[in-house]
N, C-alpha and C positions, 0 to 999 in steps of 0.2 A: 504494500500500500504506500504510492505514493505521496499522500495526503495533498496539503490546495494552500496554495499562499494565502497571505492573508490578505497581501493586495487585488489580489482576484475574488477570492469571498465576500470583501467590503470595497468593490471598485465605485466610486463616486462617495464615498463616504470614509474617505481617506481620513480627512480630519475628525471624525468621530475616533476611530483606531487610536489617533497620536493621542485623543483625549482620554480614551479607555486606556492605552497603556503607559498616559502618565499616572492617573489615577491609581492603578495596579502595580506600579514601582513605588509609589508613595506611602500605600497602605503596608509593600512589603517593606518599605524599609523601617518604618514605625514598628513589625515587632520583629525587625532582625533577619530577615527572609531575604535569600537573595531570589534578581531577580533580573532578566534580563530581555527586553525589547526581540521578542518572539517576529519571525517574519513568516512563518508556519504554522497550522492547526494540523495533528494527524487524532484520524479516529485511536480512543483511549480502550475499545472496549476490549481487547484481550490484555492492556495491562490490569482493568480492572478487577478480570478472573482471575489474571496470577496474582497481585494484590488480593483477592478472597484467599486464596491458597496459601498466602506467604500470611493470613492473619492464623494460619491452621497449624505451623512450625515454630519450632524455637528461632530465636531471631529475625522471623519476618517483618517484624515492625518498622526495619529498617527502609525495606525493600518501600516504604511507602514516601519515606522523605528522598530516597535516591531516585524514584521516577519523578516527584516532584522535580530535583534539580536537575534530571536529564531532560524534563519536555522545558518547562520555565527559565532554565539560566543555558543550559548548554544546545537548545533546539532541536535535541534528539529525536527523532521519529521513534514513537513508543508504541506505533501498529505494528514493528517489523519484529518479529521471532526472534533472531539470532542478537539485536539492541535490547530486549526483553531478559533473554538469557544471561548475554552478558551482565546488565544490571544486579539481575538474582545473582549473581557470581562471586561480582564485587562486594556485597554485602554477608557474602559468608553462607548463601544457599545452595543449595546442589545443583546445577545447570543442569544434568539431565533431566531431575524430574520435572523443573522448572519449566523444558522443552515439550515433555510429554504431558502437564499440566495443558500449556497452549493447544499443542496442536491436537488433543485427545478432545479440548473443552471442557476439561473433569469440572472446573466449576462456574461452567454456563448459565447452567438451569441455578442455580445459587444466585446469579447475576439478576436473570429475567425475574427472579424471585426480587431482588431489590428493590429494581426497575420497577416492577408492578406495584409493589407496595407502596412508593414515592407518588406514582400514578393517582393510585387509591387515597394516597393523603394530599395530593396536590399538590407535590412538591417538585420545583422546578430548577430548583439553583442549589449550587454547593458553594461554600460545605450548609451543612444542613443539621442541625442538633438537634435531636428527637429524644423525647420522655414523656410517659404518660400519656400519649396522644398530645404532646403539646409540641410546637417547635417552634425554633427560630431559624428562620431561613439565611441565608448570605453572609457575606464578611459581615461583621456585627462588632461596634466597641466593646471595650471589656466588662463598661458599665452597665451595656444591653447584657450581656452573657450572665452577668455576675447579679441579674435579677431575674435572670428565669431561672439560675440555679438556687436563690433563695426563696424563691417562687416553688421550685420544687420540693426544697424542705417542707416549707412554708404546709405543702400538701402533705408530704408524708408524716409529719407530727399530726398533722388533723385528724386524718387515716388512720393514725396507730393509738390517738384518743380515742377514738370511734367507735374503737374494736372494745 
């Protein structure tokens, strides 16, 4: 896959682009994030199965900040197999099964299970923090964040009065 400029996806709306990835350099550098002026969009969905897979091993947690830094600062094509792999590699995962995770789709249906579900709640942006049927969609301040998680307490003390 060889994914679609981005001058070509947003042609006549160039200046929208420079403003979306000023905005998107801005936010990352506020919490530290690097971040790099992307000229590319590649379809995500098979990093996001090996991403399911790599939350199922020891150390995969990584695997999710190194595809972050390969599609957003280094402009890595993360639809290609063998850029997949290697990523899983680098962080200390097994590239075969990694390989045979992709290409087998071991966790597809885990994915369209997601998918659906976001569908069902209406969710359309990431990241996306879900609890109790409640969420907060989008990059969100820490101040937004830091009341829907006291917002959650807030419920679960109610809830375990209740009982």
């Amino acid at each position: 896959m060889q994914g679609r400029s981005l001058a070509d996806l947003f042609k006549g709306r160039e200046s929208q682009v420079e403003a979306f990835q000023t905005q998107i350099k801005s936010i990352a550098d506020e919490y530290g994030l690097p971040y790099s002026d992307r000229t590319m969009t590649y379809n995500s969905r098979l990093a996001q199965e090996l991403g399911r897979w790599a939350d199922t091993v020891e150390g995969g947690d990584a695997l999710h900040m190194k595809l972050y830094q390969a599609y957003f600062v280094e402009n890595k094509n993360i639809s290609d197999i063998d850029t997949l792999v290697q990523l899983a590699e680098e962080v200390g995962l097994d590239g075969d099964v990694a390989r045979s995770v992709i290409t087998e789709r071991t966790f597809s249906d885990l994915v369209d299970e997601d998918w659906q579900r976001a569908r069902e709640m209406g969710l359309n942006g990431v990241p996306t923090f879900v609890s109790n049927d409640l969420f907060v969609v989008g990059h969100q301040s820490y101040n937004v964040l830091q009341r829907f998680l006291d917002h959650l307490r807030k419920l679960q003390k109610e809830e375990s009065q209740a009982i």
